[in-house]
mmCIF file of the N, C-alpha and C atoms, coordinates in Angstrom:
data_MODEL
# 
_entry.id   MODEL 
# 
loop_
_atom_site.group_PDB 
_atom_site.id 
_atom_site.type_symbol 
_atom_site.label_atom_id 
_atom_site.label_alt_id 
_atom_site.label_comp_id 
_atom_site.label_asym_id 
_atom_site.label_entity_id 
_atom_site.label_seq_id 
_atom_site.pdbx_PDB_ins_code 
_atom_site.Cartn_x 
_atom_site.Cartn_y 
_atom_site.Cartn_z 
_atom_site.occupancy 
_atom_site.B_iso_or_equiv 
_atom_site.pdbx_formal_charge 
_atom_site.auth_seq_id 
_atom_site.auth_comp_id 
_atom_site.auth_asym_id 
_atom_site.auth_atom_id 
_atom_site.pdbx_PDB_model_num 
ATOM 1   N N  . UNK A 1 1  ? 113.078 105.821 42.092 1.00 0.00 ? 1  UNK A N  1 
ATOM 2   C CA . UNK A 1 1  ? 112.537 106.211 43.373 1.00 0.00 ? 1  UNK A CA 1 
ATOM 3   C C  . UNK A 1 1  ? 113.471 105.823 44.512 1.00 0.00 ? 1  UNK A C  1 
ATOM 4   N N  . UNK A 1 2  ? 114.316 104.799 44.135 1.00 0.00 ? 2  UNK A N  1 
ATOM 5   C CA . UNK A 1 2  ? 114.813 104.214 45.472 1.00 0.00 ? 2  UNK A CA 1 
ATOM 6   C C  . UNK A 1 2  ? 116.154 105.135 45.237 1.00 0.00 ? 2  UNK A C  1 
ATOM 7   N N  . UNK A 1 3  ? 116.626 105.593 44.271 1.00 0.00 ? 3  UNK A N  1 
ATOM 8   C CA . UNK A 1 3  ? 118.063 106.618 44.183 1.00 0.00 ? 3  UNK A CA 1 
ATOM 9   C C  . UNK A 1 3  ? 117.809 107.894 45.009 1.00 0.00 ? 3  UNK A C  1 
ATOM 10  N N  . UNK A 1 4  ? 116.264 108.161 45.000 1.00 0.00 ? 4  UNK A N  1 
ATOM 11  C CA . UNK A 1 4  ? 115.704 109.790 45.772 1.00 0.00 ? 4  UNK A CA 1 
ATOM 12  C C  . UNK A 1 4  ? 115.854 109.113 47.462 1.00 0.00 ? 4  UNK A C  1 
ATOM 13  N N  . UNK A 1 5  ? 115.187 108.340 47.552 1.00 0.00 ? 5  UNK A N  1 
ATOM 14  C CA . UNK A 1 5  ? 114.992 107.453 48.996 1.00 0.00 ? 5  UNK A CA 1 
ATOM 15  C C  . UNK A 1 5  ? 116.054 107.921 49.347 1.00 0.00 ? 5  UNK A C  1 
ATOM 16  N N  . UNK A 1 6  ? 117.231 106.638 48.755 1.00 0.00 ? 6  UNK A N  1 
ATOM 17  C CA . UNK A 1 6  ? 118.667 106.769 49.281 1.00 0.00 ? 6  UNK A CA 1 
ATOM 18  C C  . UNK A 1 6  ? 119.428 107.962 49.428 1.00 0.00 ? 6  UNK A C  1 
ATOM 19  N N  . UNK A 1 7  ? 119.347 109.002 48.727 1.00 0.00 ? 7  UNK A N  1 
ATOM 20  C CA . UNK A 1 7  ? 119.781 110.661 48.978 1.00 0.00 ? 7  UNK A CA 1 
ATOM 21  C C  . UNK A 1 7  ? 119.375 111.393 49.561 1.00 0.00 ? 7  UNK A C  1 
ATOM 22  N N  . UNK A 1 8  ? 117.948 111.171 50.349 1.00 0.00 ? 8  UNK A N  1 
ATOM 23  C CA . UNK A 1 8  ? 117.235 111.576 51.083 1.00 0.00 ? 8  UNK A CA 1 
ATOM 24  C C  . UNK A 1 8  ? 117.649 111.083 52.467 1.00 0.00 ? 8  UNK A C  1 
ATOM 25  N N  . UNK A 1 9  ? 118.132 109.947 52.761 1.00 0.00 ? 9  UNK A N  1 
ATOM 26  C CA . UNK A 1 9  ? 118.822 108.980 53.661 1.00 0.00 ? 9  UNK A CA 1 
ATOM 27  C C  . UNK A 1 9  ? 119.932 109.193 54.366 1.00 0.00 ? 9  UNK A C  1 
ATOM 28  N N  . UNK A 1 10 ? 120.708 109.128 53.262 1.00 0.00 ? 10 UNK A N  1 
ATOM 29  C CA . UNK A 1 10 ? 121.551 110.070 53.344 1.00 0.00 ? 10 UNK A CA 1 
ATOM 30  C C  . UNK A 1 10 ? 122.269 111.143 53.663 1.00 0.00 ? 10 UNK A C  1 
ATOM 31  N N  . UNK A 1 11 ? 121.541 112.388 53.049 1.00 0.00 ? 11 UNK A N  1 
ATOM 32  C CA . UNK A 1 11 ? 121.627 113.525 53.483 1.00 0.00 ? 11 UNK A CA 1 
ATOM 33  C C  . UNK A 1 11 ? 121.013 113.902 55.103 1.00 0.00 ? 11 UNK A C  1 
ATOM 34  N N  . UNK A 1 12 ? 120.064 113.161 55.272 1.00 0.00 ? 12 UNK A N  1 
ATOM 35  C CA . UNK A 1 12 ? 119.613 113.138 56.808 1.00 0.00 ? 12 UNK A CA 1 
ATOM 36  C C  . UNK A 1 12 ? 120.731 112.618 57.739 1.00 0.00 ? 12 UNK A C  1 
ATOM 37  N N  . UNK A 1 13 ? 121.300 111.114 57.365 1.00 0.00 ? 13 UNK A N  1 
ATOM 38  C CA . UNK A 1 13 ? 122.602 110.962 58.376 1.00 0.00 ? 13 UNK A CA 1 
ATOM 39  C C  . UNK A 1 13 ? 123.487 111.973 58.215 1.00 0.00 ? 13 UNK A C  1 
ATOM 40  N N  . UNK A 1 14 ? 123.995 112.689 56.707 1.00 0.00 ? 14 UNK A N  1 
ATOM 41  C CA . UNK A 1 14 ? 125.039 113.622 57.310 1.00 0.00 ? 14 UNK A CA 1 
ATOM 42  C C  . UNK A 1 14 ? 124.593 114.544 58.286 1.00 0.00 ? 14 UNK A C  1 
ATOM 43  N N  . UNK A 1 15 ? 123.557 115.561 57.897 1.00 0.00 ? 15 UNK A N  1 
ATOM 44  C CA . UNK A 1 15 ? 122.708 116.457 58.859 1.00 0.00 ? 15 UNK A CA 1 
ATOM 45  C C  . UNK A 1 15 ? 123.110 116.052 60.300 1.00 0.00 ? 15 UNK A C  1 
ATOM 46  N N  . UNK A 1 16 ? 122.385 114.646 60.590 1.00 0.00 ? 16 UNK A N  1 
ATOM 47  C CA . UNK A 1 16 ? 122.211 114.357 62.117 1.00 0.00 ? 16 UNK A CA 1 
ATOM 48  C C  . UNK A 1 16 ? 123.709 113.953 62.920 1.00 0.00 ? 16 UNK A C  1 
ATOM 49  N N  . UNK A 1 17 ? 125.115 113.813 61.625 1.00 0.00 ? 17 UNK A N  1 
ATOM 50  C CA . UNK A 1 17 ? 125.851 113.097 62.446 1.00 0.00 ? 17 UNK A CA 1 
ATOM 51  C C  . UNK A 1 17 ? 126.652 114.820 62.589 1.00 0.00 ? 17 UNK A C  1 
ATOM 52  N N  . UNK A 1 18 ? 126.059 115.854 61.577 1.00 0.00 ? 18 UNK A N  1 
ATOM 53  C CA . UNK A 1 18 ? 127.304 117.275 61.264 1.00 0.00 ? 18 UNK A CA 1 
ATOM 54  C C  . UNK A 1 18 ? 126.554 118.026 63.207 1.00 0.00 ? 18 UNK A C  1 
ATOM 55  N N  . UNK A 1 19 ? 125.069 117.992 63.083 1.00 0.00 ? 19 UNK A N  1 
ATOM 56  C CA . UNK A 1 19 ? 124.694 118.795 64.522 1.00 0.00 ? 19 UNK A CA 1 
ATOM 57  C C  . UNK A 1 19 ? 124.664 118.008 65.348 1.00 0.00 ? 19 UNK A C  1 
ATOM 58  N N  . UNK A 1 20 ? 124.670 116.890 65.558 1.00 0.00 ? 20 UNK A N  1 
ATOM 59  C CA . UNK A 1 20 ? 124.108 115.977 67.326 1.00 0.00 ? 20 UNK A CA 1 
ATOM 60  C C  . UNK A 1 20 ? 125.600 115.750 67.174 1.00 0.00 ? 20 UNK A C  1 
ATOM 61  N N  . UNK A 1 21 ? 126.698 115.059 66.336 1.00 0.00 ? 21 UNK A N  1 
ATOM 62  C CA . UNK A 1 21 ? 127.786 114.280 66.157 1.00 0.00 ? 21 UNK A CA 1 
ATOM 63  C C  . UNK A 1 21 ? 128.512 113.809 67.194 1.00 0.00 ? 21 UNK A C  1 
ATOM 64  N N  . UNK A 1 22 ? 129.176 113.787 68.259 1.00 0.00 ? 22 UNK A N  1 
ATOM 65  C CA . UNK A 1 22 ? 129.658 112.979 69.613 1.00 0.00 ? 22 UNK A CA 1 
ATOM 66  C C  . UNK A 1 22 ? 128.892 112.839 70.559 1.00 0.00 ? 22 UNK A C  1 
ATOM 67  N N  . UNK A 1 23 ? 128.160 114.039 70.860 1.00 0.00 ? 23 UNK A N  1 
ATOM 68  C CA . UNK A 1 23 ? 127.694 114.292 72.186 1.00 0.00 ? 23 UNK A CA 1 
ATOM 69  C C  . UNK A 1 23 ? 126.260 115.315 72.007 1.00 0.00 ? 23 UNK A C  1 
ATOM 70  N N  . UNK A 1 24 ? 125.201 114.816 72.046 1.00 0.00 ? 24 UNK A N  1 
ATOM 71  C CA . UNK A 1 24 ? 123.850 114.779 72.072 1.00 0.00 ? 24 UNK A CA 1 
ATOM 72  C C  . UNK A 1 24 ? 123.892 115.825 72.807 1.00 0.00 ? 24 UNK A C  1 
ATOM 73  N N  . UNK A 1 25 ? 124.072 116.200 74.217 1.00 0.00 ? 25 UNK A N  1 
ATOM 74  C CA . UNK A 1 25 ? 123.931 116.707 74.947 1.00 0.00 ? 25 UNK A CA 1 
ATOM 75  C C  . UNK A 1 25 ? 124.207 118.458 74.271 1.00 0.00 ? 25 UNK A C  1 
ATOM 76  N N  . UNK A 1 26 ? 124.899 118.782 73.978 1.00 0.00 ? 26 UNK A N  1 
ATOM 77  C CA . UNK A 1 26 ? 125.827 119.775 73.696 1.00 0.00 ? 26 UNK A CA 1 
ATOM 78  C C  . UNK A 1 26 ? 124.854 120.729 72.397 1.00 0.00 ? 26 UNK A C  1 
ATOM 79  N N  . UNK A 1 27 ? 124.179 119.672 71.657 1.00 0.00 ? 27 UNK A N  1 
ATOM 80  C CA . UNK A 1 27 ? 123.188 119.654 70.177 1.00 0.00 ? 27 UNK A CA 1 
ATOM 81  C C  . UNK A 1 27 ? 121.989 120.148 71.043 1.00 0.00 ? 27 UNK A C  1 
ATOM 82  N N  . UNK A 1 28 ? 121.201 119.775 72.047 1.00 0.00 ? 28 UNK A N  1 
ATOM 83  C CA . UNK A 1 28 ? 119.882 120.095 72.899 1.00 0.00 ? 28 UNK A CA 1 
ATOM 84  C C  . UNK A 1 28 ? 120.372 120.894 74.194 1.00 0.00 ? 28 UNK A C  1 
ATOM 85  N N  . UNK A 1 29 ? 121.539 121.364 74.132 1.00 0.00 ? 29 UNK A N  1 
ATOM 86  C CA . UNK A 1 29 ? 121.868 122.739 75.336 1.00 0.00 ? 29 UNK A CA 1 
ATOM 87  C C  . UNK A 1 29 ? 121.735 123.868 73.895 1.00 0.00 ? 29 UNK A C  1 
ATOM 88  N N  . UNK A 1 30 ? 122.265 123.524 72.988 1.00 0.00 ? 30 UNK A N  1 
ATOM 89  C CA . UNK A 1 30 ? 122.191 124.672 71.730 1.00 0.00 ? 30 UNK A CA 1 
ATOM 90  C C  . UNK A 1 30 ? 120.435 125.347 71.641 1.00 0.00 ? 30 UNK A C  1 
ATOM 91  N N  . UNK A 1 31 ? 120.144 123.965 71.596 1.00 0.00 ? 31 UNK A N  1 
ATOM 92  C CA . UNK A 1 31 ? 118.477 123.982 70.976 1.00 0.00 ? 31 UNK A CA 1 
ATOM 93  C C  . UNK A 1 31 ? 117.551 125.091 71.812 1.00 0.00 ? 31 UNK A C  1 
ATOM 94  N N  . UNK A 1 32 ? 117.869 124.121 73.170 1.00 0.00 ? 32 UNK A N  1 
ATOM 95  C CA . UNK A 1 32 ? 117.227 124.947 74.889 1.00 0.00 ? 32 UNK A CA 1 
ATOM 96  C C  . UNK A 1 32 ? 117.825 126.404 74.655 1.00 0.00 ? 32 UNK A C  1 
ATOM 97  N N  . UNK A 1 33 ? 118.614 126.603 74.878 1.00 0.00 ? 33 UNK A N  1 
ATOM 98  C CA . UNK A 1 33 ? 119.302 128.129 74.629 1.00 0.00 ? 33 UNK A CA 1 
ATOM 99  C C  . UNK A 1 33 ? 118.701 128.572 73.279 1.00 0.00 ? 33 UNK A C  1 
ATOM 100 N N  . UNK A 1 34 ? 118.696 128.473 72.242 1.00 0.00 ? 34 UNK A N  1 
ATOM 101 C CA . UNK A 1 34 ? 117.997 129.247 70.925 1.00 0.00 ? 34 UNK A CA 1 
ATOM 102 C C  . UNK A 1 34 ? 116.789 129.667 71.239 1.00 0.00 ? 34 UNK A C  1 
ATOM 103 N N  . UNK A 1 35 ? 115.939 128.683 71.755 1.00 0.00 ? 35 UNK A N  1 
ATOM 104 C CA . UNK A 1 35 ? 114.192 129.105 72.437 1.00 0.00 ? 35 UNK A CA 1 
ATOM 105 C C  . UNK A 1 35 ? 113.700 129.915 73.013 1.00 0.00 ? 35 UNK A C  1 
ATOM 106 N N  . UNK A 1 36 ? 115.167 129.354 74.676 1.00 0.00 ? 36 UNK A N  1 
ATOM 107 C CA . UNK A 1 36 ? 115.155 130.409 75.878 1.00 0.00 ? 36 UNK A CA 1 
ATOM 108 C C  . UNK A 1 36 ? 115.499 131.541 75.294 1.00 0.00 ? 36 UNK A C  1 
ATOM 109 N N  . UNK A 1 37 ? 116.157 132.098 74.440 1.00 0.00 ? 37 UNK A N  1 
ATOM 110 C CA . UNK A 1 37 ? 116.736 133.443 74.024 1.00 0.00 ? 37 UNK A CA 1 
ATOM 111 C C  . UNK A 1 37 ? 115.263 133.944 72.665 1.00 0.00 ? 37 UNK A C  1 
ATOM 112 N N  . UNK A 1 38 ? 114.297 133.115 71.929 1.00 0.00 ? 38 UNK A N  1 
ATOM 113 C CA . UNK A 1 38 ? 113.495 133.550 71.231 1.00 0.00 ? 38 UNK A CA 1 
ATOM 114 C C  . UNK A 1 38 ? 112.679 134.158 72.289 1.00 0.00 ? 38 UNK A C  1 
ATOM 115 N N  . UNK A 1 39 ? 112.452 133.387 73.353 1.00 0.00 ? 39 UNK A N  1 
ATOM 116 C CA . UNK A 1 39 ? 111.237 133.355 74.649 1.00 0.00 ? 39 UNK A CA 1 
ATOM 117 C C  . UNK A 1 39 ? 111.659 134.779 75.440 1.00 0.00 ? 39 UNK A C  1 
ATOM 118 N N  . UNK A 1 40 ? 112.900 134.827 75.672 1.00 0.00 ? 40 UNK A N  1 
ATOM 119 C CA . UNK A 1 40 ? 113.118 136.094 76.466 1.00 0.00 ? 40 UNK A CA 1 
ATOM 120 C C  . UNK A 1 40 ? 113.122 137.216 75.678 1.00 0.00 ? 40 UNK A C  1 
ATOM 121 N N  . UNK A 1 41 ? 113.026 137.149 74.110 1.00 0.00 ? 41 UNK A N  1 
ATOM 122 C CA . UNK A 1 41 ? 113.555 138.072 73.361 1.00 0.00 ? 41 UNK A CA 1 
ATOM 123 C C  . UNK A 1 41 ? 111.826 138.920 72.988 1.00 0.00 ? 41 UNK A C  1 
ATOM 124 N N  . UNK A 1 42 ? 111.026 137.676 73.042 1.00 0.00 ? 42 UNK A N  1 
ATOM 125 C CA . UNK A 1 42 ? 109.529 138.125 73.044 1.00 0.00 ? 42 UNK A CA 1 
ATOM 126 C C  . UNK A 1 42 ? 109.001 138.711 73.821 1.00 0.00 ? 42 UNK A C  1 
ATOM 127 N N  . UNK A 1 43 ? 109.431 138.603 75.149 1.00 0.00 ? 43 UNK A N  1 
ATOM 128 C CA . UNK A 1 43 ? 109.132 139.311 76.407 1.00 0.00 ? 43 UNK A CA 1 
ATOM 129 C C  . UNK A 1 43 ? 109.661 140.719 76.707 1.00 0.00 ? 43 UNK A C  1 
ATOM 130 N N  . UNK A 1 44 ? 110.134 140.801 75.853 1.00 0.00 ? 44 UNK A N  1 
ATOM 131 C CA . UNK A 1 44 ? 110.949 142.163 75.934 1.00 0.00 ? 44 UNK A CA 1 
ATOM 132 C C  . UNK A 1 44 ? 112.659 142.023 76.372 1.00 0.00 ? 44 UNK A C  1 
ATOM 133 N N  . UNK A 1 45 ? 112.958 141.221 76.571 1.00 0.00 ? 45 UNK A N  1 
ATOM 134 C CA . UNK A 1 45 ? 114.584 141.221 77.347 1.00 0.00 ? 45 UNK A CA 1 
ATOM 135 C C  . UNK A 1 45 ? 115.518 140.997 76.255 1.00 0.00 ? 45 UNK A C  1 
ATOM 136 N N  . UNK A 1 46 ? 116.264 141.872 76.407 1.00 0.00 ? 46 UNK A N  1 
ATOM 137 C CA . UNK A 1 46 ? 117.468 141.382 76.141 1.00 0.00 ? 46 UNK A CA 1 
ATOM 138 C C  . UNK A 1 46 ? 118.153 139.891 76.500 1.00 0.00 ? 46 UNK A C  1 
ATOM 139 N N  . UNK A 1 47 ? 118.149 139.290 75.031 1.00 0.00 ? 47 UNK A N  1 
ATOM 140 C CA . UNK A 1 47 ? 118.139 138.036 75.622 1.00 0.00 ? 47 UNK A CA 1 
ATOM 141 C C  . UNK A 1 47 ? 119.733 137.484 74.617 1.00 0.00 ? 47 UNK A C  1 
ATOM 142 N N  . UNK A 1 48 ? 120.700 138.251 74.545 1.00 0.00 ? 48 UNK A N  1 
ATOM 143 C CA . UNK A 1 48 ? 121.950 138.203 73.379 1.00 0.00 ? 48 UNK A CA 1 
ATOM 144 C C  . UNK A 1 48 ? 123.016 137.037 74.286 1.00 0.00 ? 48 UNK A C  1 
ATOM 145 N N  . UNK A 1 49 ? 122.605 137.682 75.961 1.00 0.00 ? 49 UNK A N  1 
ATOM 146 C CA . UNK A 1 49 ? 123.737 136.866 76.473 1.00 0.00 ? 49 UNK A CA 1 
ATOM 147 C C  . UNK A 1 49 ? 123.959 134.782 76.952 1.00 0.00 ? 49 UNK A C  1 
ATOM 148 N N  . UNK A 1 50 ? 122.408 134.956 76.269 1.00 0.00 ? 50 UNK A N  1 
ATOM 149 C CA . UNK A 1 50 ? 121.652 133.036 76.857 1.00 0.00 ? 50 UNK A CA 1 
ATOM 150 C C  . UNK A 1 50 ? 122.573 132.288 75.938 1.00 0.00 ? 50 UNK A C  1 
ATOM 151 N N  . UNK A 1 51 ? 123.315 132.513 74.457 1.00 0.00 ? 51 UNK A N  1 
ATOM 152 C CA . UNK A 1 51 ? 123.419 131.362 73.636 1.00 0.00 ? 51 UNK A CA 1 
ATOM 153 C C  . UNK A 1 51 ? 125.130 131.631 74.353 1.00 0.00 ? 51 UNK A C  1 
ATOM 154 N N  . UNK A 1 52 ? 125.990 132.251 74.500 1.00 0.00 ? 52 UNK A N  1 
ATOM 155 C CA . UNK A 1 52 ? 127.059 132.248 74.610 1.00 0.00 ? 52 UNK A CA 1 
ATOM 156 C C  . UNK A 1 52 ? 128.091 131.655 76.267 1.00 0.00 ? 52 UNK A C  1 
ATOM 157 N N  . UNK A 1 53 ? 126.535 132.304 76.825 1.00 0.00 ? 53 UNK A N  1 
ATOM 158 C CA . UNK A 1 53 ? 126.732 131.585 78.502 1.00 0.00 ? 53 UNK A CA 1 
ATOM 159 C C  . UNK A 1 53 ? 126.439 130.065 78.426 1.00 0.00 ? 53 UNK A C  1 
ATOM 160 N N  . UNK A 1 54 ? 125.381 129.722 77.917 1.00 0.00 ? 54 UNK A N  1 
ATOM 161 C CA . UNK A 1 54 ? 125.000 128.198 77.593 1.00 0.00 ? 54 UNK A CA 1 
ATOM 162 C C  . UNK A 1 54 ? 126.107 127.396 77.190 1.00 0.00 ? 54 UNK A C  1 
ATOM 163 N N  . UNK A 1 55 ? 126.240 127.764 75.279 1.00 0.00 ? 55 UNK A N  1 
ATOM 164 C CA . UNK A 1 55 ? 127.540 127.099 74.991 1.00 0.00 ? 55 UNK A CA 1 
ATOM 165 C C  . UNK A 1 55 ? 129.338 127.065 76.014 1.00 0.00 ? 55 UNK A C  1 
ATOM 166 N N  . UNK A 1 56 ? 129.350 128.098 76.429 1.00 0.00 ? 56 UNK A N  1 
ATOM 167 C CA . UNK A 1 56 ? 130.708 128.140 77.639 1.00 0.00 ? 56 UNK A CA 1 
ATOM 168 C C  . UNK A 1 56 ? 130.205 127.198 78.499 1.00 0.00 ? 56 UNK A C  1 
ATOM 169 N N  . UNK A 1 57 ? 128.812 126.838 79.448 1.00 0.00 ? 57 UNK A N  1 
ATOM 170 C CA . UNK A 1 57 ? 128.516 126.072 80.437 1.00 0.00 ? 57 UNK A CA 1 
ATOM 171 C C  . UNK A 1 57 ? 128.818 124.365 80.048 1.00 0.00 ? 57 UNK A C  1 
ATOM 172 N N  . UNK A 1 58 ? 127.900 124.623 78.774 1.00 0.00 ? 58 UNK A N  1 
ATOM 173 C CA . UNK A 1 58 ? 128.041 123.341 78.016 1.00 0.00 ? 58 UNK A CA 1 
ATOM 174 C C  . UNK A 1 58 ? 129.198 122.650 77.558 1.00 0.00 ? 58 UNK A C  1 
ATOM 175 N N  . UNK A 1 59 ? 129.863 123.542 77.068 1.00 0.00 ? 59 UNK A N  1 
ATOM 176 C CA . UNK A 1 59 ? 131.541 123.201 77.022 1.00 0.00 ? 59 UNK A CA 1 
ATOM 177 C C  . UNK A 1 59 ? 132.467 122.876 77.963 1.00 0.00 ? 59 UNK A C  1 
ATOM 178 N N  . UNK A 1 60 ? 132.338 123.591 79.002 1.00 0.00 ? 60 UNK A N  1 
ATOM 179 C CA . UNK A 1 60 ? 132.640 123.081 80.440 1.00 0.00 ? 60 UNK A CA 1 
ATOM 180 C C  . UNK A 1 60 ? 132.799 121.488 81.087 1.00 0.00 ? 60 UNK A C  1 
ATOM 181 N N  . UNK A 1 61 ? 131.153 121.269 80.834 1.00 0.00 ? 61 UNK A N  1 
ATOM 182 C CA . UNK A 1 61 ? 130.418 120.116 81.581 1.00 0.00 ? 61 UNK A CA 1 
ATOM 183 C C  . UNK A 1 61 ? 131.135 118.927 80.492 1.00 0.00 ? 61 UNK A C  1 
ATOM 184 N N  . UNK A 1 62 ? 131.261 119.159 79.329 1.00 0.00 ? 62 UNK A N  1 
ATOM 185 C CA . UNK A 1 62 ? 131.758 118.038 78.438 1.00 0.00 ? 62 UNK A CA 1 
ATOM 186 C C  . UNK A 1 62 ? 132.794 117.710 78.759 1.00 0.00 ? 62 UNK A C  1 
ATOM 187 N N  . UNK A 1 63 ? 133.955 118.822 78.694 1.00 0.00 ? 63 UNK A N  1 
ATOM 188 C CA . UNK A 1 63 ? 134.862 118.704 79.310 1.00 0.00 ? 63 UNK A CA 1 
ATOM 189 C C  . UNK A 1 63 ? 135.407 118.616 80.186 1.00 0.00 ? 63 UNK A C  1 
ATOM 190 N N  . UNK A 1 64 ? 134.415 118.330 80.946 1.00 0.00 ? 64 UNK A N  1 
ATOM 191 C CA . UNK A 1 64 ? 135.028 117.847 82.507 1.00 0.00 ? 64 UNK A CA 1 
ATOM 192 C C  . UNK A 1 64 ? 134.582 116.208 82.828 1.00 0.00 ? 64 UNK A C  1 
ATOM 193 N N  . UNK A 1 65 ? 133.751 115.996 81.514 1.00 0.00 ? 65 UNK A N  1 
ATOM 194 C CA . UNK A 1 65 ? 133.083 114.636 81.267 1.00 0.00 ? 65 UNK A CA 1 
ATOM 195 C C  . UNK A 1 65 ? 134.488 113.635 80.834 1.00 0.00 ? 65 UNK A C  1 
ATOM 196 N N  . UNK A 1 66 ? 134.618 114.535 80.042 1.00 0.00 ? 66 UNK A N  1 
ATOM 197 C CA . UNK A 1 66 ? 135.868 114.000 79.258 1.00 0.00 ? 66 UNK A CA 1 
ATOM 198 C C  . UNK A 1 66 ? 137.094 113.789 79.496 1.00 0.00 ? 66 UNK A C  1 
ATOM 199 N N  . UNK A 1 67 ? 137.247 114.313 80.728 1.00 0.00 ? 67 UNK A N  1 
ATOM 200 C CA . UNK A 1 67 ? 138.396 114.382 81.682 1.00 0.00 ? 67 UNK A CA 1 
ATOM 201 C C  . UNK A 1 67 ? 139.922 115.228 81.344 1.00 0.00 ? 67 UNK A C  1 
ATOM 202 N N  . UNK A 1 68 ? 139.213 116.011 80.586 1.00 0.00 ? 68 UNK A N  1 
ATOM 203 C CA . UNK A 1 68 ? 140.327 117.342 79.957 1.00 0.00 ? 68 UNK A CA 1 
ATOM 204 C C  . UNK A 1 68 ? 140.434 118.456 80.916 1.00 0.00 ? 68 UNK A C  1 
# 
């Protein structure tokens, strides 16, 4: 039981370190944008352009965090 535990453990830190991994922020602009684009997509809109403007914004802001 404790070999399942531990692989279960495991596999959750890789998960959390492969999507959140440096910068948290960047992992919950993804998230917000996937929603906002389900949410607009239910409403009828064309909603293709939310994940690509997000990630460019988001990429931006890091990198200007980062001093690149």
């Amino acid at each position: 039981m404790n070999l399942i535990l531990g692989w279960l453990r495991a596999f959750g830190r890789f998960w959390y370190g492969f999507i959140v991994g440096d910068d948290w922020t960047l992992a919950a602009t993804v998230v917000v944008a996937l929603v906002a684009t389900w949410w607009l997509h239910t409403a009828g809109i064309a909603a293709w352009w939310v994940v690509p403007f997000a990630a460019a914004g988001a990429l931006g802001v890091s990198l200007g965090r980062a001093g690149a």
